[in-house]
Backbone bond lengths (Angstrom), bond angles and torsions (degrees), N, CA, C in turn:
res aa  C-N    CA-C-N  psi(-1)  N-CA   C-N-CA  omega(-1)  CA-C   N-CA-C  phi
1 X - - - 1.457 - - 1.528 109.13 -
2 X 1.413 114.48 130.28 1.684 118.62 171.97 1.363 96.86 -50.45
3 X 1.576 100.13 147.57 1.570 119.40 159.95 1.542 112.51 -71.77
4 X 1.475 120.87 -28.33 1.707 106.83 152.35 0.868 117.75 -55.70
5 X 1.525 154.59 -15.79 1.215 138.11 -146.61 1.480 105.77 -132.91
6 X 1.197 120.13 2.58 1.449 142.95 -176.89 1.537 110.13 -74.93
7 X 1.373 117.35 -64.83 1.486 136.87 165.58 1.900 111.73 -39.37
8 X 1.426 110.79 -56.28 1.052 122.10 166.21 1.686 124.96 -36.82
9 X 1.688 113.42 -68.85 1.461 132.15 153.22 1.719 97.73 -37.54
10 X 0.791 117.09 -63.78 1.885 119.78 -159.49 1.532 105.53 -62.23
11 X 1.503 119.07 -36.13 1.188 137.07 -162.46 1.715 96.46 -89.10
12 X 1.239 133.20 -1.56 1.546 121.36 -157.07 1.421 108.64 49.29
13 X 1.375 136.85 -1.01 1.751 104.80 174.51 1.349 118.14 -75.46
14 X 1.693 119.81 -18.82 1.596 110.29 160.49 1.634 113.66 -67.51
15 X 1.079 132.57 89.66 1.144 120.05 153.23 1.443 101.96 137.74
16 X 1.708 129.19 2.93 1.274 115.21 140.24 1.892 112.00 -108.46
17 X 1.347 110.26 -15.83 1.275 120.66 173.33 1.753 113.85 -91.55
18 X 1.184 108.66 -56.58 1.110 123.10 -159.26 1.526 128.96 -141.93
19 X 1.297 125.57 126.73 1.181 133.48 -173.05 1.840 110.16 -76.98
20 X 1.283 96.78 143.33 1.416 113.30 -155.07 1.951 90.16 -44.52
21 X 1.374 98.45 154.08 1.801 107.09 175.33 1.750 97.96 -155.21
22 X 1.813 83.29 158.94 1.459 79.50 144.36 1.421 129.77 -142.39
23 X 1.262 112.30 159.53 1.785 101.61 -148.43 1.778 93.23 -85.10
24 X 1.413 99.55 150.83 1.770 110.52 -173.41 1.769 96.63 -119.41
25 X 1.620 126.75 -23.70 1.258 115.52 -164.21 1.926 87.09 -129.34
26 X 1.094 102.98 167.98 1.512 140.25 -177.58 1.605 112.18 -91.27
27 X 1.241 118.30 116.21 1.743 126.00 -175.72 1.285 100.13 -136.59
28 X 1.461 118.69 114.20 1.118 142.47 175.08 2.436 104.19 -99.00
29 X 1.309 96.73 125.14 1.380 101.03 -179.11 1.406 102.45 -122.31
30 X 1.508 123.14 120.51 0.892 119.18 160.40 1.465 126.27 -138.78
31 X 1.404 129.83 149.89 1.626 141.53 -166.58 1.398 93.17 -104.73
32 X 1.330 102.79 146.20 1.501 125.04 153.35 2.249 101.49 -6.20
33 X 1.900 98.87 169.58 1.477 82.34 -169.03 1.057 152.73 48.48
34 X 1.442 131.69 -17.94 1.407 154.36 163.64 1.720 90.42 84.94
35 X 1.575 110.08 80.80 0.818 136.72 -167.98 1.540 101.96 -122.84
36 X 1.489 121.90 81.81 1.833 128.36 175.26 1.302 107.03 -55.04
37 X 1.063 94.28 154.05 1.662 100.95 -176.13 2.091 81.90 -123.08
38 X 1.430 115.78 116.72 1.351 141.09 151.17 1.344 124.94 -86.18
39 X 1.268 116.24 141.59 1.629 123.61 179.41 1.698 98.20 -52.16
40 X 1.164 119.86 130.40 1.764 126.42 -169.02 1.217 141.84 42.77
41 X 1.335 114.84 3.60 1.321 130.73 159.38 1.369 109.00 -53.13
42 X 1.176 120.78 142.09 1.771 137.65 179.44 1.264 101.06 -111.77
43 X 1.489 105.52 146.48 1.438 145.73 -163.05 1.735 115.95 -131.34
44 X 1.301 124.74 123.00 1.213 112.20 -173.06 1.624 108.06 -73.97
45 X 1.217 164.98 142.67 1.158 161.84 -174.46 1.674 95.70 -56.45
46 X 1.574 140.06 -60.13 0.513 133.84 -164.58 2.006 132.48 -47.84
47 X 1.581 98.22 -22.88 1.268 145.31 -162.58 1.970 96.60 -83.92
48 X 1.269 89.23 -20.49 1.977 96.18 -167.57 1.246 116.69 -121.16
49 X 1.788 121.60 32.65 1.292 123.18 -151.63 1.382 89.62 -84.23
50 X 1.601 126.48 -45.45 1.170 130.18 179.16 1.608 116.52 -95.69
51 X 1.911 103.29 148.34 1.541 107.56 173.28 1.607 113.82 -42.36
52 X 1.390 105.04 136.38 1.183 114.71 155.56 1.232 129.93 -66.90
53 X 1.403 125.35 173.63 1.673 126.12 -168.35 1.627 90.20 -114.47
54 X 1.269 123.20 111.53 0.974 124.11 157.71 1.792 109.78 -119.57
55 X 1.813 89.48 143.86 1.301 114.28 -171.13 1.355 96.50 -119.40
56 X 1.878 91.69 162.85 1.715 98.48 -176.87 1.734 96.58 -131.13
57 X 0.865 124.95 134.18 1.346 123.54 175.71 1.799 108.61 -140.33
58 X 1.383 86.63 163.81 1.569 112.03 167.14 1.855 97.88 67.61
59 X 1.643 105.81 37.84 1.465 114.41 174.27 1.611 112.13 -133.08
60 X 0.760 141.19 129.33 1.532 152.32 167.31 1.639 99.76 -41.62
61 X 1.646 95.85 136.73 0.859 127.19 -126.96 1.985 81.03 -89.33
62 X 1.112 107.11 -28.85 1.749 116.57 -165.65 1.968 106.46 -104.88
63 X 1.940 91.55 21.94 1.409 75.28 171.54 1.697 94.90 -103.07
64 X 1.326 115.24 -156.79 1.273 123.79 164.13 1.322 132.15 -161.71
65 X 1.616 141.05 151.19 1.483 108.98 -117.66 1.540 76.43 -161.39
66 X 1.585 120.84 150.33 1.427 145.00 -160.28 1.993 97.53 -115.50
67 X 1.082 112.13 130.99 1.828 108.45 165.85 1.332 97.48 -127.35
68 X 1.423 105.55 132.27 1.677 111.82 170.82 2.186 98.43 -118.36
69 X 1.163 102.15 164.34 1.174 95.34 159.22 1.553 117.02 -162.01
70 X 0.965 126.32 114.13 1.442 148.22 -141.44 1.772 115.19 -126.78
71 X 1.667 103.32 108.15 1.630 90.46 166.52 2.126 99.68 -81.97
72 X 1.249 89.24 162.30 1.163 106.21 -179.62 1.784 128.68 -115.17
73 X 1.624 97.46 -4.85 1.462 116.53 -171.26 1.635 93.64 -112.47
74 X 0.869 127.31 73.04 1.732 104.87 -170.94 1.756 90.83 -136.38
75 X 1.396 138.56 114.09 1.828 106.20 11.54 1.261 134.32 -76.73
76 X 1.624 103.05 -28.74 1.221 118.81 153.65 1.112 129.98 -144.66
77 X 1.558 143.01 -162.87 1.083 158.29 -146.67 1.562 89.04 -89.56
78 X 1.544 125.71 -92.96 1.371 138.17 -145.59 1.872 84.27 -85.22
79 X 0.955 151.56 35.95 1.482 137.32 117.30 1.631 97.32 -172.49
80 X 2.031 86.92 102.90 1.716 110.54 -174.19 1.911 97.87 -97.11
81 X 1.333 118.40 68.02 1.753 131.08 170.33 1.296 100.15 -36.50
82 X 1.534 125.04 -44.12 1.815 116.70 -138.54 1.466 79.89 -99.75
83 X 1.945 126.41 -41.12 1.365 104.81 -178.91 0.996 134.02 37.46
84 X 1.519 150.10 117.30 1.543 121.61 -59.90 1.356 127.99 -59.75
85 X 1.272 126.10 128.00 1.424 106.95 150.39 1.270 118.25 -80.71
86 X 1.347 119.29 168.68 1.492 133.58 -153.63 2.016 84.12 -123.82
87 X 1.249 93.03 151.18 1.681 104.16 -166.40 1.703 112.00 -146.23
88 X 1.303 107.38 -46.32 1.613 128.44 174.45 1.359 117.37 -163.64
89 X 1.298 107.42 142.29 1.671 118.29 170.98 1.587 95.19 -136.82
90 X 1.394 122.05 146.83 1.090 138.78 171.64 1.134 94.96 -149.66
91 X 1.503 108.64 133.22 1.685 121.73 170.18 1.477 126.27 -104.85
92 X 1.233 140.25 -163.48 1.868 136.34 169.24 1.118 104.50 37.32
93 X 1.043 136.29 49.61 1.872 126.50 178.07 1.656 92.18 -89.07
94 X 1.273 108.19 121.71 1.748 118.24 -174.23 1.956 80.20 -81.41
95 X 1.590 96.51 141.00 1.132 118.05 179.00 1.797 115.54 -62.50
96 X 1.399 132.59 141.89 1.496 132.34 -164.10 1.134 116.62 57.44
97 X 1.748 127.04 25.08 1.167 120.45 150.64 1.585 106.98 -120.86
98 X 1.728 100.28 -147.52 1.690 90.64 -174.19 1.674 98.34 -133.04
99 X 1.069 110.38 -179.17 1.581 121.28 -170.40 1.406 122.32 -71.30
100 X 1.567 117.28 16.76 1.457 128.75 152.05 1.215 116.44 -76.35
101 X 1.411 107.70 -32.94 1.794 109.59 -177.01 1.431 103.89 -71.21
102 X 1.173 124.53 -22.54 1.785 125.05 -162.84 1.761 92.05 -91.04
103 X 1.391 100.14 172.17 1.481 118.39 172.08 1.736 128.18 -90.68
104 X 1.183 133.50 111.18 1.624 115.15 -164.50 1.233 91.69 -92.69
105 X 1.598 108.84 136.73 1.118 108.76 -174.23 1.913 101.78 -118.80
106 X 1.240 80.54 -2.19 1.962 93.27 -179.57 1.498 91.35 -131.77
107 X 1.501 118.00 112.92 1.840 105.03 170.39 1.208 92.79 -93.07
108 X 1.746 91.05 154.95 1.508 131.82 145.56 1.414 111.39 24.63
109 X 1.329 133.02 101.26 1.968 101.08 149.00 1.522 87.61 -112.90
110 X 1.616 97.29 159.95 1.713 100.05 172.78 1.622 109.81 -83.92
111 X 1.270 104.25 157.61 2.187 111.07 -174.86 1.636 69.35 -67.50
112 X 1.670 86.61 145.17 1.716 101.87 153.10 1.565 96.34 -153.73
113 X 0.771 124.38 87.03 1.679 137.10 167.10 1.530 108.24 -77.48
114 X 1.470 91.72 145.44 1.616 96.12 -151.90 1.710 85.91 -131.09
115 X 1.357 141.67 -42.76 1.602 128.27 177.65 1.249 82.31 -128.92
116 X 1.124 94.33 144.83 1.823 126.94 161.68 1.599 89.41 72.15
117 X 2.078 82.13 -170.63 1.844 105.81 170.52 1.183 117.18 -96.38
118 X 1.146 117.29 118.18 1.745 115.41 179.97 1.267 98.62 -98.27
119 X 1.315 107.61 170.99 1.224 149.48 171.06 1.230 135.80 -86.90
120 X 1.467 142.38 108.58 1.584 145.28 -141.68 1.450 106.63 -127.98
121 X 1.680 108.15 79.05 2.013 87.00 -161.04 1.921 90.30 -112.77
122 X 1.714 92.43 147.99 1.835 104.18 -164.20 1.520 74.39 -114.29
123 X 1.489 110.24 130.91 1.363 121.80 163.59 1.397 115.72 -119.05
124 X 1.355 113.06 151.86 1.641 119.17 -174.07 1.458 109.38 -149.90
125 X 1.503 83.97 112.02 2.203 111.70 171.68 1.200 102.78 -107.51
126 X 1.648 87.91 141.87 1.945 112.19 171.04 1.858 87.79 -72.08
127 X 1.252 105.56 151.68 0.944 138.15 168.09 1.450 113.85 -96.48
128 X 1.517 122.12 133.84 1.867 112.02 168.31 1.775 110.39 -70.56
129 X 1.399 115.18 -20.47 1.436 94.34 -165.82 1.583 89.72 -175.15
130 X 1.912 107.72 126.75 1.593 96.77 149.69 0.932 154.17 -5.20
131 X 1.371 151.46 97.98 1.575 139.05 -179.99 1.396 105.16 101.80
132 X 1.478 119.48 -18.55 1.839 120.08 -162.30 1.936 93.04 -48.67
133 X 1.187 112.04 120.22 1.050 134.27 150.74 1.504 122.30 -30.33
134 X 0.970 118.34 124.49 1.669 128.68 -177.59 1.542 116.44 -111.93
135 X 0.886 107.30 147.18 1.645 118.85 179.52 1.622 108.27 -119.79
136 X 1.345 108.64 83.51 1.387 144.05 -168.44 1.816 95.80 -53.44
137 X 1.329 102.14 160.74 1.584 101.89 177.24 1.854 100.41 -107.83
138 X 1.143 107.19 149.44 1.340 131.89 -175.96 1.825 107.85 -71.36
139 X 1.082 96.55 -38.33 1.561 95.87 171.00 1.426 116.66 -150.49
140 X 1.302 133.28 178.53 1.531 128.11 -134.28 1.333 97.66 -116.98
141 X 1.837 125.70 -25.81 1.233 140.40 148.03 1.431 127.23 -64.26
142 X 1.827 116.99 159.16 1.310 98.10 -168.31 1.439 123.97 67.61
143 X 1.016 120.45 -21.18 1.606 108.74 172.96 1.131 122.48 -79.65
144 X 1.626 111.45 139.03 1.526 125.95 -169.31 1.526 121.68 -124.66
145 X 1.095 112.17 106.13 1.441 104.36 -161.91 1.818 120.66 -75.95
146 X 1.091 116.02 -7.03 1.043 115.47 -179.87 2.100 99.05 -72.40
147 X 0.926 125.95 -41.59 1.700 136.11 153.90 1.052 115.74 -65.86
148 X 0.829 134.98 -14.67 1.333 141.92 149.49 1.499 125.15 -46.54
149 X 1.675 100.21 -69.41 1.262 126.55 -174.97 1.671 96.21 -64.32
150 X 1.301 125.58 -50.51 1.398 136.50 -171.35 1.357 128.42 -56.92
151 X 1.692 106.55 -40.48 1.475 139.60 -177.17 1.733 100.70 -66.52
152 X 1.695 107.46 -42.56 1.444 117.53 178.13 1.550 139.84 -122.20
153 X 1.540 82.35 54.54 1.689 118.33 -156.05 1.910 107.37 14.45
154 X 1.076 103.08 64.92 1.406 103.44 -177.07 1.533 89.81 -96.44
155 X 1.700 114.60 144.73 1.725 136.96 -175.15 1.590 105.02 -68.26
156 X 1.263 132.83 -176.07 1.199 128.78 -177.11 1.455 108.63 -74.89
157 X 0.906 135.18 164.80 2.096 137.08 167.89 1.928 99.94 -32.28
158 X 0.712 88.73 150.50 1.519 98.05 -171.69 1.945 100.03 -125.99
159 X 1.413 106.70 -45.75 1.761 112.49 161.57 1.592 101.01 -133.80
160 X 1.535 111.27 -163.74 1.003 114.17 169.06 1.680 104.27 167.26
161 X 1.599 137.90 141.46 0.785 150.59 162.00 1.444 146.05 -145.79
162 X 1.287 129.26 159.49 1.453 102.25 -159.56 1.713 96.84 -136.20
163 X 1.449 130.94 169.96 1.367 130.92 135.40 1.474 100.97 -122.19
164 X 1.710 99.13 -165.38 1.112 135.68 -165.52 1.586 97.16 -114.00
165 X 1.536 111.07 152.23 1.321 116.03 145.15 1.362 115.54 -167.22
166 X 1.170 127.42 162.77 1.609 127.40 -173.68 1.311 88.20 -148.43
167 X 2.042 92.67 163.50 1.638 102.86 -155.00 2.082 87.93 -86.16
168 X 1.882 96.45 152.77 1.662 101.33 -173.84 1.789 110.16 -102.58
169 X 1.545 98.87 111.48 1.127 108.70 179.80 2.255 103.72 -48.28
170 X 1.290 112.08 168.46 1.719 113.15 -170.62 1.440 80.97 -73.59
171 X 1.145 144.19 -56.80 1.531 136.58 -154.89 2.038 89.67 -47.31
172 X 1.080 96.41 -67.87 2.092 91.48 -175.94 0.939 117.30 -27.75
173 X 1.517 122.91 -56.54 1.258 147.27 -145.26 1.829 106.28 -60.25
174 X 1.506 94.25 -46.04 1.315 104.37 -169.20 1.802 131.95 -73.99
C-alpha cells in the first residue's frame, strides 16, 4: 500500500468517503500564508475563510480533472446524519495547473464545524473529456461522492487529502 494512501485508511476517508485508490497525480492544497493542508493536520476554521489554492501536478497537461471537497462528519463526528456535506466542486482543471483555470460549478462554503473534529477531505478525478457535463447535486447535504463520481463517469480518485478542524472557542481566536 502507498504511503499516500496510508493516512487516508488511518483517517477513515477510505471507506466512509472513498473507496480504496491509488493516487497517479500530485495535489498540492494550500490556505492563505502558505498554510499546507496534510493528511490530519488541524486548521483553525478561522484560518479557512477563503478558497484554497489548489494545484495539480505531475499530470499532462491535456488531461482534465474534477475537485470536490466534502466534510464527512456533519453535524458531527459520533452521529454524521447529513454525511457528506458538499463544500466545493470545481470542474476542467487542465492538468499542471491549479483550480483557477477550472470552472466552480459549486462555490466555496467556509468549514464551520460546530461539535467535535471534522474532517475536510479535497478529492481529485481524471475527467474523460473537457466540458463533460455534470449532474450537480440539489443540495449541499447528503452528498456522496463516490455517486457522485459514478453518476458523472468520473475515474477512480486520482489524489486526495484531508484535515481536521473543530469549532474555535473566542479565547483561540485571539
Amino acid at each position: 500500500m502507498a504511503r499516500t494512501v496510508e493516512p487516508l485508511i488511518v483517517g477513515g476517508v477510505i471507506g466512509d468517503v472513498l473507496d480504496s485508490f491509488q493516487p497517479t497525480v500530485k495535489m498540492s492544497v494550500t490556505y492563505i500564508s502558505d498554510r499546507h493542508v496534510f493528511n490530519g493536520h488541524e486548521f483553525y476554521p478561522s484560518a479557512l475563510v477563503h478558497k484554497p489554492k489548489v494545484e495539480v501536478q505531475g499530470a499532462d497537461l491535456r488531461s482534465f480533472f474534477t475537485l470536490i471537497m466534502t466534510d464527512p462528519d456533519v453535524p458531527g463526528p459520533s452521529d454524521p446524519y447529513l454525511r457528506e456535506h458538499l463544500h466545493w466542486i470545481v470542474t476542467d482543471i487542465p492538468g499542471t495547473t491549479d483550480a483557477t483555470f477550472g470552472r466552480e460549478v459549486m462555490s466555496y462554503e467556509i468549514p464551520r464545524p460546530n461539535i467535535g473534529i471534522h474532517r475536510f477531505v479535497f478529492v481529485l478525478f481524471k475527467q474523460k473529456r473537457r466540458g463533460q457535463t455534470m449532474n450537480l447535486p440539489s443540495s449541499r447535504n447528503h452528498f456522496n461522492t463516490r455517486n457522485f463520481a459514478a453518476e458523472n463517469e468520473l475515474s477512480l480518485p486520482v489524489a486526495a487529502v484531508y484535515f481536521n478542524a473543530q469549532r474555535e472557542t473566542a479565547a483561540r481566536r485571539r
